[in-house]
N, C-alpha and C positions, 0 to 999 in steps of 0.2 A: 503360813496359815492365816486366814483373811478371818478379824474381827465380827462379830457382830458388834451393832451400834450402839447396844447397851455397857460393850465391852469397853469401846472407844470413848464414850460417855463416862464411865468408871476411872478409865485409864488418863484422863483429861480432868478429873476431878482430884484424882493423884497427883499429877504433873501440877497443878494450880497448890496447894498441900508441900510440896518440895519448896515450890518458886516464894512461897509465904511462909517458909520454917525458918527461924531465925540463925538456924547455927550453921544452915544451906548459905542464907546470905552471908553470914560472917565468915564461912568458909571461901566463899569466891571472893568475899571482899578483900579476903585477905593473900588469896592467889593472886587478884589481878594487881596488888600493890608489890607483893613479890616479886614479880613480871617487870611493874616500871623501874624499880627501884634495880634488879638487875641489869636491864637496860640502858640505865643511867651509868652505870659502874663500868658497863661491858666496854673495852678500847674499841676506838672506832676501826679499827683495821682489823678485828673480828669481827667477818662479814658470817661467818657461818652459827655464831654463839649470834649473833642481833635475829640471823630468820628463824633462830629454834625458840629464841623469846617469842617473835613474830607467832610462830606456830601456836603457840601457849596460848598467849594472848587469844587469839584467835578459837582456838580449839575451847578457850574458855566463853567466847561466847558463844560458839556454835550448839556448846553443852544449851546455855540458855534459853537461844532460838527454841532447840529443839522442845525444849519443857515448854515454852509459847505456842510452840503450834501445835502440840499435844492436845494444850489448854482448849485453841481453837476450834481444833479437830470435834475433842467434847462439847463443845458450848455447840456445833452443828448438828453431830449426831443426838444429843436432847432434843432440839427444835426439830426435828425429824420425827423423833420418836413420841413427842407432844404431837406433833401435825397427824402420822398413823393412825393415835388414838383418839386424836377428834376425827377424824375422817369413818374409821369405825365406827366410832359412837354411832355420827348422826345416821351412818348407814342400818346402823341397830333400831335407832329411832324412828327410819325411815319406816323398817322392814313392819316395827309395831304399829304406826298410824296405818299400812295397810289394810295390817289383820285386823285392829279392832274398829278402824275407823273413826281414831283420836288424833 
């Protein structure tokens, strides 16, 4: 199902909200120390326990990106949706110097 831009907008003001809660950052902070510090412990000849940290790791930032470009996604669809209603407007404004000739 495709957003509308108010929705996108909403949904980007949420994801900025997550990314600025503190118990969100102390949560990953404390994933991503999780991750090194098993990494550090992991034997080197456990090649397949090092890619599933790998993944972690990873999969922990992709979580982030994704809350960012959520962020982004909002921060365009507002400027969008500012830009429609000046473009209305002056068409509003337009249509009234017409008629009255102001």
């Amino acid at each position: 199902m495709r957003k509308t831009k108010q929705q996108v907008a909403t949904l980007g003001l949420e994801a900025r909200q997550v990314l600025e809660n503190p118990a969100f950052g102390e949560a990953f902070e404390r994933m991503g120390s999780a991750i090194v510090s098993a990494w550090r412990k992991c034997d080197l000849r456990d090649v397949e326990g090092q890619r599933l940290l790998l993944q972690q790791a990873k999969l922990v930032d992709r979580i982030k990106g994704t809350l960012g470009g959520l962020i982004e996604q909002g921060k365009l669809a507002e400027a969008q949706i500012e830009a429609e209603d000046l473009r209305d407007e002056s068409r509003l404004r337009r249509g009234l110097r017409s008629v009255t000739g102001r």
